[in-house]
N, C-alpha and C positions, 0 to 999 in steps of 0.2 A: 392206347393210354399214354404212350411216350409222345405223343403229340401234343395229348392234352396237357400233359407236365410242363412240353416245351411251352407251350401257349400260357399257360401260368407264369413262368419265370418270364415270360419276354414284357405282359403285361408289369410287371415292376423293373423293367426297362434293363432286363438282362442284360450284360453284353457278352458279343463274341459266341453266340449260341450254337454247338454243333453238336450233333447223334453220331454216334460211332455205331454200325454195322455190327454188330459180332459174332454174329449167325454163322459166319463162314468159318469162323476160329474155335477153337476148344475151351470156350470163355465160359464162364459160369456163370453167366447172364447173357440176353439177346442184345442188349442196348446198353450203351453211355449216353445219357444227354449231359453236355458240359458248358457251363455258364460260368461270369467272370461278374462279378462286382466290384464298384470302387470304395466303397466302406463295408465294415463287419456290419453295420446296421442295413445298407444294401444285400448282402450277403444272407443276412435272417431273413429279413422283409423279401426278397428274392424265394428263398426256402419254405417259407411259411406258404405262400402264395402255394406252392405245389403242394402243401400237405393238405390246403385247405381247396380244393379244386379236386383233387382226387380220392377223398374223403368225402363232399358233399357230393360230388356228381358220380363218382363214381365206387363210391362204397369200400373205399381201398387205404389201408394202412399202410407206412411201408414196416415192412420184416425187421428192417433193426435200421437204424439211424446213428449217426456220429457226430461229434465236431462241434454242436447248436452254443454249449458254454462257448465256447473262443471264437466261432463265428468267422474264421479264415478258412478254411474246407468242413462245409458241409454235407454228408454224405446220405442221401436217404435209397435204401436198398428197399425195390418193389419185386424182387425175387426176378421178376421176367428185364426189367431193367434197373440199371442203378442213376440217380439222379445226382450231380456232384454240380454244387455253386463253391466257386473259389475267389477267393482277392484275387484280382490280377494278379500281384508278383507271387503267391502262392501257387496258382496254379503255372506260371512262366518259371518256379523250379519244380514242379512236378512233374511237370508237361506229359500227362495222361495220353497225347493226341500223338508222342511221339511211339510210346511203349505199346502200341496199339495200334503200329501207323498200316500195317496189312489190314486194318479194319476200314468197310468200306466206310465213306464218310455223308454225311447231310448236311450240308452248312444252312446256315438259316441269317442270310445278311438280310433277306428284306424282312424279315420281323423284328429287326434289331429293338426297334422301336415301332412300338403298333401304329395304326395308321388313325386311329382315332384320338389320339394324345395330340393335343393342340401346344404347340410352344407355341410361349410369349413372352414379348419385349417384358425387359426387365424396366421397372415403374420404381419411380423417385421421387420423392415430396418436393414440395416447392426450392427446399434447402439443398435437394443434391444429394441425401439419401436413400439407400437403396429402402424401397417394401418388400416387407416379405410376407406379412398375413393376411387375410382377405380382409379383415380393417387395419391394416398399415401395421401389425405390431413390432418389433424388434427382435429380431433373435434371442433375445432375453428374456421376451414377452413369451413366447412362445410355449 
């Protein structure tokens, strides 16, 4: 199931994705998956994905949840693992990865970004504006 989490969060373009071991330690769970967002809105939409992934597919709430108001660490506890999305510089002063560092590690650089997300060239009207909605609207439009 921490797979399938991981697989959630990277789909909303997690970054910095890693599973911390914890089997071997006296932890109160088996697993950390830890992810890093660059806004509070990435941060929920990162979160959300895992709630809604392992709730449809796998019939799973987590146990208690934190953080969802303020949206800079999100914490969703599935008892066998705990699922934590951080802002970047939230989680670079928590550093989870460091107080944990006996724990063995997973990195996941090649799902940083799934393999089926197409980036593309950014597109601009005739004038030299950038588009941003799939009929041209404006960020204001949006």
């Amino acid at each position: 199931m921490v797979k399938a989490a991981a697989s959630a969060a990277i789909s909303r373009r997690a970054q910095d994705g890693v599973i911390l071991d914890l089997r071997e330690l006296d932890g109160f769970t088996d697993f950390f998956a830890i992810f890093s967002g660059v806004s509070d809105i990435q941060v929920e939409g990162i979160s959300q994905a895992v709630l809604e992934e392992l709730e449809s597919n796998w019939s799973q709430k987590p146990w208690h949840q934190e953080g969802a108001r303020k949206a800079d660490w999100i914490l969703l506890d599935y008892v066998d693992f705990v699922v934590h999305v951080f802002l970047s510089e939230r989680r670079a002063y928590y550093n989870l990865e460091r107080l944990w560092a006996e724990a063995g590690r997973i990195e996941l650089p090649a799902l940083t970004m799934p393999a089926h997300v197409e980036v593309q060239e950014e597109e601009t009207d005739p004038d030299g504006v950038l588009v941003f909605g799939e009929h041209g609207e404006s960020p204001s439009e949006l």
